[in-house]
ZATOR-843562 format. One record per residue: residue number from 1; residue in three letters; x, y, z of N, C-alpha, C in turn. Coordinates in nm, 2 decimals. Layout:
n, res, n_east, n_north, n_up, ca_east, ca_north, ca_up, c_east, c_north, c_up
NUM, Ala, X, Y, Z, X, Y, Z, X, Y, Z $
...
END
This chain:
n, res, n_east, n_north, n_up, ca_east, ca_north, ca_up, c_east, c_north, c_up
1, Unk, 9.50, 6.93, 10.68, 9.57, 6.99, 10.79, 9.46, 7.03, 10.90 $
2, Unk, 9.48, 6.98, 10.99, 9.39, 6.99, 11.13, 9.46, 7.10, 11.23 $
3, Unk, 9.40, 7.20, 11.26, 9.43, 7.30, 11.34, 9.31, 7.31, 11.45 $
4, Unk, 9.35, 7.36, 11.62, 9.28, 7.39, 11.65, 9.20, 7.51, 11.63 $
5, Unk, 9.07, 7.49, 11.71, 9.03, 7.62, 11.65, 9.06, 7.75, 11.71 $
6, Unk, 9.08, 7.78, 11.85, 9.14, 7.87, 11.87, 9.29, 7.91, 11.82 $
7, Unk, 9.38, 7.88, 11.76, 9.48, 7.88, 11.69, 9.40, 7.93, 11.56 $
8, Unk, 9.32, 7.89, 11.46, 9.28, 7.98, 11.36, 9.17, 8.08, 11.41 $
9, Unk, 9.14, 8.10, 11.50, 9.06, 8.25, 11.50, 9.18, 8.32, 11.56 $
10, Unk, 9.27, 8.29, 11.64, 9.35, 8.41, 11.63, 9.47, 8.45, 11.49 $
11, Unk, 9.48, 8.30, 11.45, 9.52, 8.38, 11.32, 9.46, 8.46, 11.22 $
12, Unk, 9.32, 8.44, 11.23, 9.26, 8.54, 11.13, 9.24, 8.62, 11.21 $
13, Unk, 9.23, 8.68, 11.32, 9.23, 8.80, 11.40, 9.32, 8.87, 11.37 $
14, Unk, 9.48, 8.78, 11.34, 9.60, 8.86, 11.33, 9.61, 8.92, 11.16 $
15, Unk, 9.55, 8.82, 11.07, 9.52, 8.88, 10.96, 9.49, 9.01, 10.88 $
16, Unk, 9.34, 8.99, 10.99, 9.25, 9.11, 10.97, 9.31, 9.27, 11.05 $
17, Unk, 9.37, 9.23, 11.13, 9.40, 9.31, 11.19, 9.52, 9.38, 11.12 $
18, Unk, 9.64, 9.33, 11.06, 9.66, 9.33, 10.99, 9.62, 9.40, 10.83 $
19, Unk, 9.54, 9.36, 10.80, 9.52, 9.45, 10.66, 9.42, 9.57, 10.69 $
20, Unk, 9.35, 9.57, 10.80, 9.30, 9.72, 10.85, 9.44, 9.77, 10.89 $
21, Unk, 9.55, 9.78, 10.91, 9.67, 9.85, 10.96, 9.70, 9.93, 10.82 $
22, Unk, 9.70, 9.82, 10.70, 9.79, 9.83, 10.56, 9.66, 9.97, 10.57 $
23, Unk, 9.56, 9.92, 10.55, 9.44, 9.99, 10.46, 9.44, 10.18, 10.54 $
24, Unk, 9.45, 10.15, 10.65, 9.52, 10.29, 10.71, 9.61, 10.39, 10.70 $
25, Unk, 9.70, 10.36, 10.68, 9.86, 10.34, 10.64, 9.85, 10.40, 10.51 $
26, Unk, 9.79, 10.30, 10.38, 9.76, 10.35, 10.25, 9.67, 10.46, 10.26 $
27, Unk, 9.57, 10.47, 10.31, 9.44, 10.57, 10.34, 9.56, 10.74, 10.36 $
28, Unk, 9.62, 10.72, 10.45, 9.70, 10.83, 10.52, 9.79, 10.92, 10.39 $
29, Unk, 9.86, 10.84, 10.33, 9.90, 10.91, 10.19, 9.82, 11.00, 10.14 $
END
């Protein structure tokens, strides 16, 4: 599977961004 590469840095941007949200979130409990 061939992806551009700006299409996979923003999806690992949305990733990461992403599990710093969860990791906050859980943190806050």
């Amino acid at each position: 599977m061939h992806l551009p590469k700006d299409v996979v840095v923003q999806y690992v941007d949305l990733t990461s961004e992403l599990q710093t949200l969860l990791y906050f979130m859980r943190k806050e409990d």
